[in-house]
KEGUVEX-397953 format. One line per field, with one value per residue: residue number from 0; residue in one letter; x, y, z of N, C-alpha, C in turn. Coordinates in steps of 0.1 Angstrom, whole numbers, plus 5000, padded with zeros to 4 digits. Example, Ala and Ser with C-alpha at 12.3 -4.5 7.8 and 13.67 -1.06 7.14 Angstrom:
2
seq <- 0, 1
type <- A, S
n_u <- 5132, 5128
n_v <- 4943, 4978
n_w <- 5078, 5071
ca_u <- 5123, 5137
ca_v <- 4955, 4989
ca_w <- 5078, 5071
c_u <- 5132, 5129
c_v <- 4967, 5000
c_w <- 5078, 5079
This chain:
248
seq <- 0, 1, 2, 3, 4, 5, 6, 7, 8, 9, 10, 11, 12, 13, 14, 15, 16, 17, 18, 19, 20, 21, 22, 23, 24, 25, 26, 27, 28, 29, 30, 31, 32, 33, 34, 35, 36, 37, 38, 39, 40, 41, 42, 43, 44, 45, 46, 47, 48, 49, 50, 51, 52, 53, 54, 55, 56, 57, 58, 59, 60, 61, 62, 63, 64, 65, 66, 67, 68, 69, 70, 71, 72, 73, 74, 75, 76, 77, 78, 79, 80, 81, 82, 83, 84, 85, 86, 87, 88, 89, 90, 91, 92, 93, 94, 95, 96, 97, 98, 99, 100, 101, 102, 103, 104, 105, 106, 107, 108, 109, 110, 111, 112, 113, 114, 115, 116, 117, 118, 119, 120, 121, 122, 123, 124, 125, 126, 127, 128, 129, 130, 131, 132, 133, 134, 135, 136, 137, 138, 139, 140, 141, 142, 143, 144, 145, 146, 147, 148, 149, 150, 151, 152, 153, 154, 155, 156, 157, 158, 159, 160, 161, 162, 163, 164, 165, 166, 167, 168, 169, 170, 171, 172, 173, 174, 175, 176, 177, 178, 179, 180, 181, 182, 183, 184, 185, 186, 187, 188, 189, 190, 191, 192, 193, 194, 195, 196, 197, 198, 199, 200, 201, 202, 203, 204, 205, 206, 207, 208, 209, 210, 211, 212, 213, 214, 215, 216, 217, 218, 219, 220, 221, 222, 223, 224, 225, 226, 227, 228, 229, 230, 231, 232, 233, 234, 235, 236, 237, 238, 239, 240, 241, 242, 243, 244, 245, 246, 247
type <- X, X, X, X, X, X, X, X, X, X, X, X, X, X, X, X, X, X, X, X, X, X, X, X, X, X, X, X, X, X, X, X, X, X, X, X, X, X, X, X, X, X, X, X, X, X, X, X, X, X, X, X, X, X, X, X, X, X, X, X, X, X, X, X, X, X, X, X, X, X, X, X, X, X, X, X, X, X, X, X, X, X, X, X, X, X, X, X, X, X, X, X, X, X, X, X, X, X, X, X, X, X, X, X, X, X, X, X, X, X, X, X, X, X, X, X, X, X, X, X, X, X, X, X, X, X, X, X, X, X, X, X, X, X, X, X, X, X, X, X, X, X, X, X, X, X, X, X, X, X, X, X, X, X, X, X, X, X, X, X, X, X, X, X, X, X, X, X, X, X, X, X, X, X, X, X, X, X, X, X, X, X, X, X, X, X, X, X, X, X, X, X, X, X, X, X, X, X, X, X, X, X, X, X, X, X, X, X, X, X, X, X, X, X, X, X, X, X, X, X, X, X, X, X, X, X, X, X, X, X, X, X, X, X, X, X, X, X, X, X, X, X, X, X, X, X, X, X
n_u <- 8989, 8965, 8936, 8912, 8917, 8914, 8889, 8879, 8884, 8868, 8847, 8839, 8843, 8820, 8800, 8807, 8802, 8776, 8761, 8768, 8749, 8726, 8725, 8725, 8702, 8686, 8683, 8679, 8652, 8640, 8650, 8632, 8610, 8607, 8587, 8576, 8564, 8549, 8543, 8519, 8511, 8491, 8481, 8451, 8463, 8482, 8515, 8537, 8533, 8521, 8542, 8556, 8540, 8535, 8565, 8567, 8552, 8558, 8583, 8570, 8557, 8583, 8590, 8574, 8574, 8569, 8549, 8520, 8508, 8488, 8472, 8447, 8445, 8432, 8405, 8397, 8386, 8389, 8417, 8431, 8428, 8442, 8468, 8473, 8480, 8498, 8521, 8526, 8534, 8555, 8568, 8569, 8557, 8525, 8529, 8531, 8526, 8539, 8539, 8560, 8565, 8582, 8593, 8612, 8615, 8605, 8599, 8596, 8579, 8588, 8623, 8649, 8669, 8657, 8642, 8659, 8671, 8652, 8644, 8674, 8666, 8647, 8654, 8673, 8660, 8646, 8666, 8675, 8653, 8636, 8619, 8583, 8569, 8545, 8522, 8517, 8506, 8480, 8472, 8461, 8475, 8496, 8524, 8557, 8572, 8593, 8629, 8641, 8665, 8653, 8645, 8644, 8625, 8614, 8581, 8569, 8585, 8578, 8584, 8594, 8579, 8594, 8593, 8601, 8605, 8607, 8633, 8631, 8645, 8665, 8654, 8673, 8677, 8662, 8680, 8684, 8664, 8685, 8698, 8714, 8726, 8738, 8769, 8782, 8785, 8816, 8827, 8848, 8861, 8887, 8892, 8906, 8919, 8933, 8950, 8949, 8963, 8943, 8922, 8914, 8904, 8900, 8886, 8896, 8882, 8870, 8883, 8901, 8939, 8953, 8935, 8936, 8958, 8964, 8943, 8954, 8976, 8968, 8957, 8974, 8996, 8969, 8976, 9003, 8999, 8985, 9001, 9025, 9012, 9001, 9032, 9040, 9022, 9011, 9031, 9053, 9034, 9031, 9056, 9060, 9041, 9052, 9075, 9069, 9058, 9083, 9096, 9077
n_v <- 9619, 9645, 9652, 9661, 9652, 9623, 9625, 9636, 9614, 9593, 9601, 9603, 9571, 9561, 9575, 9562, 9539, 9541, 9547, 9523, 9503, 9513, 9518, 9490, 9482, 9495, 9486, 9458, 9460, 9473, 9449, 9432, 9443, 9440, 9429, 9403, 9392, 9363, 9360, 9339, 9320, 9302, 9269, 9249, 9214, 9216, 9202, 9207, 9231, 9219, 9209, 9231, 9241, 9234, 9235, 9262, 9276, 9260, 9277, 9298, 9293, 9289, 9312, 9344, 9367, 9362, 9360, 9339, 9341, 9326, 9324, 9313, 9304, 9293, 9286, 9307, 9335, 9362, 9361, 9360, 9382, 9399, 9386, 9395, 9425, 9420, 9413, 9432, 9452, 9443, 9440, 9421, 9395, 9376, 9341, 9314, 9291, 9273, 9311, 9329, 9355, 9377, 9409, 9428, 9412, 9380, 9347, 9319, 9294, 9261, 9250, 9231, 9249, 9275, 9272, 9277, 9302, 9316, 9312, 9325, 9353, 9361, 9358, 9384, 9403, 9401, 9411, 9434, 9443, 9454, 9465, 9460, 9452, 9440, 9447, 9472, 9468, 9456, 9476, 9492, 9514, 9533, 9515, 9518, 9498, 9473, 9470, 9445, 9414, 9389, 9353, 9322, 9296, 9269, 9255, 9237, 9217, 9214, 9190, 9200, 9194, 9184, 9188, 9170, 9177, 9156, 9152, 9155, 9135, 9145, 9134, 9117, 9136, 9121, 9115, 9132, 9124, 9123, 9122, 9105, 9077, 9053, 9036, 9011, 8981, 8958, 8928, 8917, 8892, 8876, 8862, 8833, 8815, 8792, 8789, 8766, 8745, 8733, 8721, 8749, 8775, 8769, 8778, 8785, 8789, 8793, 8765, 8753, 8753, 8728, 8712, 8727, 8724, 8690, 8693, 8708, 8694, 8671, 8677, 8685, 8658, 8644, 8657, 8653, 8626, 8620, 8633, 8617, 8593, 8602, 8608, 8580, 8565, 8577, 8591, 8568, 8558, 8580, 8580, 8561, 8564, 8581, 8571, 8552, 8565, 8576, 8556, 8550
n_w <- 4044, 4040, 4059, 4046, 4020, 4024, 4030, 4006, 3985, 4001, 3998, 3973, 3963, 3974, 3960, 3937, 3942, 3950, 3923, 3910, 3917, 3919, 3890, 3884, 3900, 3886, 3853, 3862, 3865, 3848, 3831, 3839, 3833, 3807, 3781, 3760, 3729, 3713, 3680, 3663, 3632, 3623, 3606, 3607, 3605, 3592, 3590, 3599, 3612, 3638, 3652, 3652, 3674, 3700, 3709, 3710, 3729, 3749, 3754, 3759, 3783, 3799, 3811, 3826, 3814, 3786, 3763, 3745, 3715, 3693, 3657, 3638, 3605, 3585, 3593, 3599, 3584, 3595, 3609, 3583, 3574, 3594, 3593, 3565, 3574, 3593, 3576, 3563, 3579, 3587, 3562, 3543, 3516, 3530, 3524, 3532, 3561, 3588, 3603, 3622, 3644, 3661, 3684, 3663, 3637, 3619, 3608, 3583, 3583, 3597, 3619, 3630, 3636, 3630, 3653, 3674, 3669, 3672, 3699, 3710, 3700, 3717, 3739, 3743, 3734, 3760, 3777, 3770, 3755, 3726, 3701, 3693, 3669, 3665, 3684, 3674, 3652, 3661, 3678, 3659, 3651, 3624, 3610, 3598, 3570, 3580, 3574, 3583, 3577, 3566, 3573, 3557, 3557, 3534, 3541, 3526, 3495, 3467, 3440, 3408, 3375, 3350, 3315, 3292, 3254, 3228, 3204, 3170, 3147, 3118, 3083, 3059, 3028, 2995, 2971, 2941, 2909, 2881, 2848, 2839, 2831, 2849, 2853, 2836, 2854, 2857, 2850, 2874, 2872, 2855, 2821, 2809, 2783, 2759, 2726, 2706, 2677, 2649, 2669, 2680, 2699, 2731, 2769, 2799, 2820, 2853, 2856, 2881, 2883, 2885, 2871, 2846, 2840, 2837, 2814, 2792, 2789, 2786, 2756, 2745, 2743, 2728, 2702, 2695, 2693, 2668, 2657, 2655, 2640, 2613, 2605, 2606, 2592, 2570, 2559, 2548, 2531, 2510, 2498, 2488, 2470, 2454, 2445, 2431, 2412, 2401, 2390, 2365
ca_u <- 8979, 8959, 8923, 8899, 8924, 8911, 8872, 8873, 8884, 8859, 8829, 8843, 8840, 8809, 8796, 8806, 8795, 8756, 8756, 8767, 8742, 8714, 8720, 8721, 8690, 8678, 8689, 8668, 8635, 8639, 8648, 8618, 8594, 8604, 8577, 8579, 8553, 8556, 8530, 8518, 8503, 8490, 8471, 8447, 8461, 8494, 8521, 8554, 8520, 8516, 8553, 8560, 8531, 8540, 8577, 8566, 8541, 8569, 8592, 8563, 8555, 8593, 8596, 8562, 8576, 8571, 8531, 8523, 8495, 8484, 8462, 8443, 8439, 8426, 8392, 8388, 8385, 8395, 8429, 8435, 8434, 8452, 8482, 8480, 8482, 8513, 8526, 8525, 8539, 8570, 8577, 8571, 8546, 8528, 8531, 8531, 8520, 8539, 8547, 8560, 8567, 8588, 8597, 8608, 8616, 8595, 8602, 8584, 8586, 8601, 8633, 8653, 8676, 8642, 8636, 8676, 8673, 8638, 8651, 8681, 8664, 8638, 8664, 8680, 8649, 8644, 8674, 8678, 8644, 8632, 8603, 8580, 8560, 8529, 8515, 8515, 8495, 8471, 8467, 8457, 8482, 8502, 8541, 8566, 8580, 8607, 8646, 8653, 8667, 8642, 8650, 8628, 8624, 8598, 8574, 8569, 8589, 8572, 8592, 8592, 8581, 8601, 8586, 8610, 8599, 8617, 8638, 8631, 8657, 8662, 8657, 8683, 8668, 8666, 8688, 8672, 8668, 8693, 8698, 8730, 8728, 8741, 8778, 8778, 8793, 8823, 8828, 8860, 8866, 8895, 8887, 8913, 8920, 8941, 8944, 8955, 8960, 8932, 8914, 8910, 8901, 8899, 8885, 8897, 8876, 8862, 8889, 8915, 8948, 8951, 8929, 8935, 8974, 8959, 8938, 8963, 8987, 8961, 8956, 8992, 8999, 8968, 8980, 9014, 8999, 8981, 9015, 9032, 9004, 9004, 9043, 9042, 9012, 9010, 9042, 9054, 9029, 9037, 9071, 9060, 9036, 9064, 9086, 9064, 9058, 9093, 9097, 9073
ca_v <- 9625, 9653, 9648, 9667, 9648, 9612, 9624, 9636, 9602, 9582, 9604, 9598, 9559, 9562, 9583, 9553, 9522, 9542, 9547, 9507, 9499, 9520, 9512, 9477, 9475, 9498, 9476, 9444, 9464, 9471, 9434, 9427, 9448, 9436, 9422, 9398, 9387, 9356, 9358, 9325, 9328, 9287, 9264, 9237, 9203, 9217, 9191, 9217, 9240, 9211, 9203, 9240, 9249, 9229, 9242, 9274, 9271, 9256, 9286, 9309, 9288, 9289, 9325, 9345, 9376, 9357, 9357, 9333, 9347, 9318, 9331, 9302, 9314, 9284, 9289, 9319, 9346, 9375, 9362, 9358, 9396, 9399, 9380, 9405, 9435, 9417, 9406, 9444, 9456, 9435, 9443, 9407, 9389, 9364, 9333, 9304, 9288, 9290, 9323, 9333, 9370, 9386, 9423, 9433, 9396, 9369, 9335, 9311, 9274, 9260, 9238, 9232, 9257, 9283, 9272, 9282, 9318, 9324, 9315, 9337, 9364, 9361, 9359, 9396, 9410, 9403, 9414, 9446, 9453, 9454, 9474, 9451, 9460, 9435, 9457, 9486, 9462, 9452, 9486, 9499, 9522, 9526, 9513, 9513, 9483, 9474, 9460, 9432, 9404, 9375, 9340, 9317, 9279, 9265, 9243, 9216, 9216, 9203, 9196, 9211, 9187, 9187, 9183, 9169, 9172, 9151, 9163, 9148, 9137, 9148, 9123, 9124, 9133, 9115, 9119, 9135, 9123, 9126, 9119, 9104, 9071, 9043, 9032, 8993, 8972, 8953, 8916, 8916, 8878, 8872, 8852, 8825, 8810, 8789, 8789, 8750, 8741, 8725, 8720, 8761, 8780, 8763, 8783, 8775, 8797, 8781, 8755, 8748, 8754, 8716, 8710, 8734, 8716, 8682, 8697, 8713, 8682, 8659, 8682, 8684, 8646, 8638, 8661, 8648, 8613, 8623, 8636, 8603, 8583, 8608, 8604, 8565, 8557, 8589, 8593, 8561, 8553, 8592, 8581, 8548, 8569, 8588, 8562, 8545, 8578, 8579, 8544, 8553
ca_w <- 4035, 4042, 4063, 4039, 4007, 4024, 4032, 3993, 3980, 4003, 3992, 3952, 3961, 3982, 3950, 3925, 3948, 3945, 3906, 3904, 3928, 3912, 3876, 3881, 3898, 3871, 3842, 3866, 3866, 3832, 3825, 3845, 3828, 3796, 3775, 3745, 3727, 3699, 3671, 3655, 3625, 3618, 3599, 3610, 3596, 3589, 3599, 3605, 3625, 3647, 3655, 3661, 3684, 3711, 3710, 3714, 3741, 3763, 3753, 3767, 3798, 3809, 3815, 3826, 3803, 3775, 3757, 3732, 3706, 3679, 3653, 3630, 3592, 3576, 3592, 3604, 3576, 3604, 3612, 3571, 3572, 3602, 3589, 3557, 3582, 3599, 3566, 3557, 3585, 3589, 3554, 3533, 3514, 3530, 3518, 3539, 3574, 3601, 3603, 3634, 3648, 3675, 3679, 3649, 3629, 3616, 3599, 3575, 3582, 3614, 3623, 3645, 3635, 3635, 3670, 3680, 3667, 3683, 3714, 3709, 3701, 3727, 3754, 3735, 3739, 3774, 3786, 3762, 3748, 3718, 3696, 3688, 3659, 3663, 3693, 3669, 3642, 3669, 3685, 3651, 3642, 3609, 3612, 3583, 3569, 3582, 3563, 3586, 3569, 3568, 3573, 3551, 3555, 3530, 3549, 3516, 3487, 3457, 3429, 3394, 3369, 3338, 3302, 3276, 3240, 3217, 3192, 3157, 3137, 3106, 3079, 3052, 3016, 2985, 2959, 2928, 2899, 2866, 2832, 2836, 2831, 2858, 2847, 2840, 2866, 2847, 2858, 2875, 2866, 2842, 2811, 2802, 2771, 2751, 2713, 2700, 2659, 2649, 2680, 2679, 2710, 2746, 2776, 2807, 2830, 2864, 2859, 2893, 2879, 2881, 2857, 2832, 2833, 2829, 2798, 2784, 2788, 2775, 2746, 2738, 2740, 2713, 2690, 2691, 2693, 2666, 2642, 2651, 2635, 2604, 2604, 2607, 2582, 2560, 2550, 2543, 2514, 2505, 2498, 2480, 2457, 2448, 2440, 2419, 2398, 2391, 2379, 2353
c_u <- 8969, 8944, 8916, 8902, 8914, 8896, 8870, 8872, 8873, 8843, 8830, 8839, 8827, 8795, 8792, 8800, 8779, 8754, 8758, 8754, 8729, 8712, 8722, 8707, 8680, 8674, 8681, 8659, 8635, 8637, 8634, 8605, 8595, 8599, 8584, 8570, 8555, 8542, 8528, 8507, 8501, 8479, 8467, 8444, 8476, 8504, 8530, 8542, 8523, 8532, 8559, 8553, 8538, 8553, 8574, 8556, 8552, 8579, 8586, 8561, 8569, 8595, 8579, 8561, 8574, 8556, 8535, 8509, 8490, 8469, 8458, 8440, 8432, 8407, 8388, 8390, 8395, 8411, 8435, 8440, 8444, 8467, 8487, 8482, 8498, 8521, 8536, 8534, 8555, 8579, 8580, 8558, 8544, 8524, 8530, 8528, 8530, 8546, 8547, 8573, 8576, 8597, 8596, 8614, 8604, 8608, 8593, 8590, 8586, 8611, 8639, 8661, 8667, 8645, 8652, 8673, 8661, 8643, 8662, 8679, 8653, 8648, 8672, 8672, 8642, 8650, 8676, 8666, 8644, 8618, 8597, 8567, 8544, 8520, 8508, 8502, 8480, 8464, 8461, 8464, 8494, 8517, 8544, 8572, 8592, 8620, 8649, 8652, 8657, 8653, 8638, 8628, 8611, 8591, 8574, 8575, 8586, 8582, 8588, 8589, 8583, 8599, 8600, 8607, 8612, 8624, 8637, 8645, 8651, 8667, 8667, 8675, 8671, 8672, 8678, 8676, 8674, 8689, 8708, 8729, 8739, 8756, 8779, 8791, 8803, 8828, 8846, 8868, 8874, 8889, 8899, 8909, 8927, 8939, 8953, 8954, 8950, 8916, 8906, 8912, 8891, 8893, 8887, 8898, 8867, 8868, 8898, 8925, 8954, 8946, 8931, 8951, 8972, 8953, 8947, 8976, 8979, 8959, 8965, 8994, 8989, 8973, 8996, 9013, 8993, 8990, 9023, 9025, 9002, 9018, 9042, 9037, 9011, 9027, 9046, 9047, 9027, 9049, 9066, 9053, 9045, 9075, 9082, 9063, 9068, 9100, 9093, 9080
c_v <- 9634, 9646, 9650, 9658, 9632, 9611, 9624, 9619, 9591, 9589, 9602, 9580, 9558, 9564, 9566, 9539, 9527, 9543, 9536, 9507, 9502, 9519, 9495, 9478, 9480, 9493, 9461, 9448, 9465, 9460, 9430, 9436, 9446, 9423, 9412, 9386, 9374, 9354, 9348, 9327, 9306, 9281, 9249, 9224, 9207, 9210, 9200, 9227, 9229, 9206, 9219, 9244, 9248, 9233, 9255, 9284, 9269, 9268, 9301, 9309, 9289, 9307, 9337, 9365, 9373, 9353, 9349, 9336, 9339, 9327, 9318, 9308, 9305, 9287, 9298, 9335, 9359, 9370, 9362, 9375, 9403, 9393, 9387, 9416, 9433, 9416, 9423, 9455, 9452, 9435, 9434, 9404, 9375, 9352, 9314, 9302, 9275, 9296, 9330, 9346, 9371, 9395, 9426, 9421, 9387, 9354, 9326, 9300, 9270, 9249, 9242, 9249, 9277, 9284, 9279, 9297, 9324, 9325, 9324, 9350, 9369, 9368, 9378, 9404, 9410, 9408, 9433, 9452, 9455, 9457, 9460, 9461, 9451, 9441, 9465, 9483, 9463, 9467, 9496, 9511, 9519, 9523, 9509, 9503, 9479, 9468, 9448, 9420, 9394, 9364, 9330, 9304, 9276, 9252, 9233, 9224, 9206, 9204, 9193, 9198, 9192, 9184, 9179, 9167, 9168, 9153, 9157, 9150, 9137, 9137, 9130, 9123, 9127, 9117, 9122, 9134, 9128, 9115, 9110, 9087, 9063, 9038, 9016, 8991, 8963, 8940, 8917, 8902, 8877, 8861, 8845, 8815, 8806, 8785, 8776, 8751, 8734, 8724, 8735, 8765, 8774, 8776, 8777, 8784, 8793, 8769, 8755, 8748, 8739, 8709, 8715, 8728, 8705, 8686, 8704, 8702, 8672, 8664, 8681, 8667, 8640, 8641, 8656, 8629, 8614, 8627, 8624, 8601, 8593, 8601, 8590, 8558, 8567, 8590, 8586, 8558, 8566, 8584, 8568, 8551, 8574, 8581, 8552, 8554, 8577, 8563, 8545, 8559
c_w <- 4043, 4046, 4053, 4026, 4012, 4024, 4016, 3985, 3986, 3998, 3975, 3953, 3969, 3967, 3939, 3929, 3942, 3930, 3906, 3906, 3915, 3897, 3874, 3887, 3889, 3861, 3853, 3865, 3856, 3823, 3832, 3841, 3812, 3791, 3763, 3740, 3713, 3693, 3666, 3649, 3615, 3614, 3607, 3603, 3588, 3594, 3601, 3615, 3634, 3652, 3660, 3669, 3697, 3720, 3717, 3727, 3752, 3765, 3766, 3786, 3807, 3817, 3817, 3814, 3790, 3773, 3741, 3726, 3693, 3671, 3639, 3617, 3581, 3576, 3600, 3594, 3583, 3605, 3596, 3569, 3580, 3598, 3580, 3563, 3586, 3589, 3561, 3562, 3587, 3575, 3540, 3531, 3525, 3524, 3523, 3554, 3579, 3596, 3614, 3636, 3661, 3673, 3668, 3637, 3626, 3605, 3596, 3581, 3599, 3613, 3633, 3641, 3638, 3653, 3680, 3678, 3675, 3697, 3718, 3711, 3711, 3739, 3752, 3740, 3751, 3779, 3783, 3755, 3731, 3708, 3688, 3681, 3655, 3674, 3682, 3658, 3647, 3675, 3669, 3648, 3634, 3615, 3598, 3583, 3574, 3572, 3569, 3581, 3578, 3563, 3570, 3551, 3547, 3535, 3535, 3506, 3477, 3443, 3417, 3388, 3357, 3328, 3292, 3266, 3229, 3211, 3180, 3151, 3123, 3096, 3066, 3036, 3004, 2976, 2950, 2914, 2889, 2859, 2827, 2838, 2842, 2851, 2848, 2846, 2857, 2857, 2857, 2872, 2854, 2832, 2809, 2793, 2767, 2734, 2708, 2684, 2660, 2653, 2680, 2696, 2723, 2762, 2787, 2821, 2838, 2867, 2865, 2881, 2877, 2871, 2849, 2827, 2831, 2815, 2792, 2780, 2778, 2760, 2737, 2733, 2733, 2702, 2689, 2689, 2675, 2645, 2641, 2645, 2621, 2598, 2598, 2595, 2573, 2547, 2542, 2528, 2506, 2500, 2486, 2469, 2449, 2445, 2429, 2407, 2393, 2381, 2367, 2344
């Protein structure tokens, strides 16, 4: 290989060692001058306030790039307006306490899941930068709202109470009077009867079928006790009148 062919190739890698070199430590001073500031926007006496402070305090203390800016709104009039400034700026009503800021995000509420994306996006914005738009609040000039999707945890959930009004039932109406006479009820009870000589007509309704064949037996056997004793004593002196007549 040609002399001047092996000088070109060591000044080409000579070349590319110093651009590494120089844009990484570019890219560390840059990470090292990036800022990131976390807004806290809380109430005194708020129980999810007092469970995130602390959190986010330790977030700040670990890394000295990292400011933490609490702003009280319960009693201090000035931060009430301050929070509608930020509120305004970031693009949302606000609405609830906490509401905590960094760059260009915010979130209502806190959990754990909260506390995972802050840190996330904390750590993003240290390494890569990020515009943060509560400077701009603070320094008094205007900034447009921004689109980024909000993430909303509701600190208390009260729930709905539900009225039920009865429903009347409907009563059913009276029939209306007619002209039409009531059809009479007809007694389904058979009538039995037996019709005897003499004796005449026997009813023998309410009487066990037992009894009505005793009374109908006893009936029978006087009237035939009844024709013997005719027969026996009747006749005879029939017969003896008539025999005397014709002697005559």
């Amino acid at each position: 290989m040609p002399i001047h062919s092996k000088k070109m190739l060591s000044s080409l890698f000579l070349i590319m060692c110093m651009t590494l070199f120089f844009s990484t430590a570019i890219n560390q001073v840059q990470a090292q001058s990036n800022e990131v500031i976390i807004y806290y926007f809380w109430g005194d006496g708020c129980p999810y306030c007092e469970i995130a402070k602390p959190v986010l305090e330790e977030m700040a203390e670990s890394d000295p790039r990292i400011k933490f800016e609490p702003f009280e709104v319960y009693y201090h009039p000035e931060n009430q307006d301050l929070f509608f400034e930020f509120a305004t700026a970031y693009g949302f009503e606000p609405r609830a306490v906490p509401t905590i800021l960094v760059g260009e995000r915010y979130w209502e509420g806190f959990s754990d899941n909260i506390r995972v994306e802050i840190q996330s996006y904390i750590d993003t914005c240290l390494t890569q930068g990020c515009r943060d738009i509560g400077k701009t609040v603070l320094s008094g000039e205007e900034e447009s709202p921004t689109n980024t999707p909000q993430v909303i945890t509701p600190t208390e959930v009260q729930p709905t109470p539900v009225e039920i009004t009865p429903t009347p039932i409907a009563e059913t109406p009276a029939p209306e009077d007619t002209d039409i006479d009531p059809e009479p009820v007809q007694d389904e009870t058979e009538v039995w009867t037996v019709s005897l000589p003499i004796i005449g007509t026997i009813g023998l309704s309410g009487q066990s079928l037992l009894a009505s064949t005793m009374l109908i037996f006893g009936i029978a056997l006087g009237v035939t006790a009844m024709i013997l004793v005719i027969y026996r004593l009747v006749i005879p002196k029939f017969r003896e009148h008539n025999g005397s007549d014709d002697g005559l």
